[in-house]
C-alpha positions as CSV (number, residue, x, y, z in Angstrom):
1,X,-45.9,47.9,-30.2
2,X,-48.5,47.8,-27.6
3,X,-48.6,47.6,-24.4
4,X,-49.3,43.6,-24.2
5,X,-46.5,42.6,-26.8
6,X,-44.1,44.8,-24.8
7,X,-45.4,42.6,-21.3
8,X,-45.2,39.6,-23.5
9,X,-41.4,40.0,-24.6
10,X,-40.1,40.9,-21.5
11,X,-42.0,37.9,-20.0
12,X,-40.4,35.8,-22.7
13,X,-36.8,37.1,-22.2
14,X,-37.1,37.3,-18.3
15,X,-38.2,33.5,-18.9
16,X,-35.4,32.6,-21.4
17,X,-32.8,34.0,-18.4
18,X,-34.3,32.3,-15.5
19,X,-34.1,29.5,-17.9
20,X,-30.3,30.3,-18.3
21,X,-29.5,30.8,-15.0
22,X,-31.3,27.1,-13.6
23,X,-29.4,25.7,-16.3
24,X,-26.3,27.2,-15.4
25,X,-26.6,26.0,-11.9
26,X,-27.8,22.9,-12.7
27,X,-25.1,22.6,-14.7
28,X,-22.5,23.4,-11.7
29,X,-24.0,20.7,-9.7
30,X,-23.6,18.1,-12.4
31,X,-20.0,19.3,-12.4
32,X,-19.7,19.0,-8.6
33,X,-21.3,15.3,-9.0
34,X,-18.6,14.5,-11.5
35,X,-15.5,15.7,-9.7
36,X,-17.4,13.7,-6.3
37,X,-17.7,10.8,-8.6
38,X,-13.8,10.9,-9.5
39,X,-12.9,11.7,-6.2
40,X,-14.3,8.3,-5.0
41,X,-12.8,6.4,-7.6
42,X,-9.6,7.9,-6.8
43,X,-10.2,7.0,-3.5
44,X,-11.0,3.2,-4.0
45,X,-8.3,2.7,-6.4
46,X,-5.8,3.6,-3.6
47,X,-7.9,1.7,-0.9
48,X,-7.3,-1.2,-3.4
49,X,-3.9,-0.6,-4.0
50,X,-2.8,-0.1,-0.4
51,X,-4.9,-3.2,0.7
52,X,-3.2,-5.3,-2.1
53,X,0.5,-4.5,-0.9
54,X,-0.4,-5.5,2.3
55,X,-1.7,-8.5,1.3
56,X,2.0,-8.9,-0.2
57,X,3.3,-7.7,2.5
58,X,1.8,-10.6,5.2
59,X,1.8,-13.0,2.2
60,X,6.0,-12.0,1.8
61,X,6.5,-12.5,5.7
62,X,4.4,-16.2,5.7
63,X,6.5,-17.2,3.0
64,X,9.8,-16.1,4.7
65,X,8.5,-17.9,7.8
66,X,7.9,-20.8,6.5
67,X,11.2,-21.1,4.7
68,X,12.9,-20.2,8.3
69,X,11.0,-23.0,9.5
70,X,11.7,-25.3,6.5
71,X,15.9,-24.3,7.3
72,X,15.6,-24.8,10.9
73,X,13.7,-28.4,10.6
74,X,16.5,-29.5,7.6
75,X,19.3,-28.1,10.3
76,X,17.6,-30.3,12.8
77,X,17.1,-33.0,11.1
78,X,20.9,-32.9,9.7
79,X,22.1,-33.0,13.5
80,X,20.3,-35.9,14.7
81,X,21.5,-37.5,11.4
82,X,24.9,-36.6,12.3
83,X,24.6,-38.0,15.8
84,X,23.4,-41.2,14.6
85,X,26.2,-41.9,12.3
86,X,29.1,-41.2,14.4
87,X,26.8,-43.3,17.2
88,X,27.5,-46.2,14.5
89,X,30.5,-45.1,13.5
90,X,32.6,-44.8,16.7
91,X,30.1,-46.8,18.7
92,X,28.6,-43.7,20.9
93,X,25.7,-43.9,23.2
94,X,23.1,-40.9,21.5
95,X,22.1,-40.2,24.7
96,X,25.3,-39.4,25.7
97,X,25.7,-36.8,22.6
98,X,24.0,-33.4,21.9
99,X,24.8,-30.7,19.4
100,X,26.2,-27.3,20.6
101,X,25.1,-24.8,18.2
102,X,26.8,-21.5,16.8
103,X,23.4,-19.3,16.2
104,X,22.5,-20.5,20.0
105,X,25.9,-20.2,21.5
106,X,26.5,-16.7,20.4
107,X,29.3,-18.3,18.3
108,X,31.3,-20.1,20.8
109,X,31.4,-23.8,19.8
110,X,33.0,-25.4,23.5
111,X,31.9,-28.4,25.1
112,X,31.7,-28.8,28.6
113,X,34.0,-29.8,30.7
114,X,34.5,-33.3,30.8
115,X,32.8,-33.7,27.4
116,X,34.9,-34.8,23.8
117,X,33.4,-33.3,20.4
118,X,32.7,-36.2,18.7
119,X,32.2,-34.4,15.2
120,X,31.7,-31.2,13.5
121,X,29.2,-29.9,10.7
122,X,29.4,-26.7,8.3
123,X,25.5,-26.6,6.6
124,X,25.5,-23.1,5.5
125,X,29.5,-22.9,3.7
126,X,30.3,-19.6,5.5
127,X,33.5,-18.1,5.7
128,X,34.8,-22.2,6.9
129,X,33.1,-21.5,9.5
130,X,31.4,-24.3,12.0
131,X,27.6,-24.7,12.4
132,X,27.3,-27.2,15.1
133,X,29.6,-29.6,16.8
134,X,28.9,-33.0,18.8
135,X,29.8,-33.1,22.6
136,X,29.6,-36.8,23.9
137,X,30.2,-37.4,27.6
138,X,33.1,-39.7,28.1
């Protein structure tokens, strides 16, 4: 071999492992890319996830306020209902009646002094337990 066709190989096989070695990093990178790409879906499926629990979350608490509400307008409306019928019943002046409640009252159903309870209710069916009674001034 000459002189030239030496030249020549080693051009050739310094070329073939420069070749290697760009392909090797190049490689590396498009690995890097990949576990980025991964990374970011990871990322965006627990974005996603933590966003839709607390959408469930303020959905859950809207839901459980507006069955509070719902309980406390029924409750309200069963009182004045209550009022009106012992106002026909034993002939009582509503505006001499109001309702003392337990939840309010810290449990202590009493009418003032000088005041006759008119009538009782249990809504809930706890433990026999009062809800509300009528106080009507005599």
């Amino acid at each position: 071999m000459n002189k030239v066709e030496l030249s020549l190989i080693a051009t050739l096989s310094l070329a073939i492992l420069s070749g290697v070695y760009i392909i090797g990093q190049m490689d590396g990178r498009l690995a890097a890319i990949e576990k980025d790409k991964d990374y970011q879906s990871f990322k965006l499926e627990k974005e996603n996830a933590l966003s839709e629990l607390k959408n469930q979350r303020i959905s859950s608490v809207q839901q459980i306020q507006a069955e509070t509400e719902l309980a406390h307008n029924t409750i309200k409306s069963e009182k004045s209902e209550a009022i009106e019928k012992l106002s026909k019943l034993k002939k009582l002046n509503q505006n001499q009646c109001h309702t003392v409640d337990s939840s309010v009252n810290g449990g202590k159903l009493m009418c003032k002094v000088g005041e006759y309870v008119a009538g009782a209710q249990n809504l809930r069916g706890r433990n026999n337990t009062l809800d509300f009674i009528i106080c009507c001034s005599a």
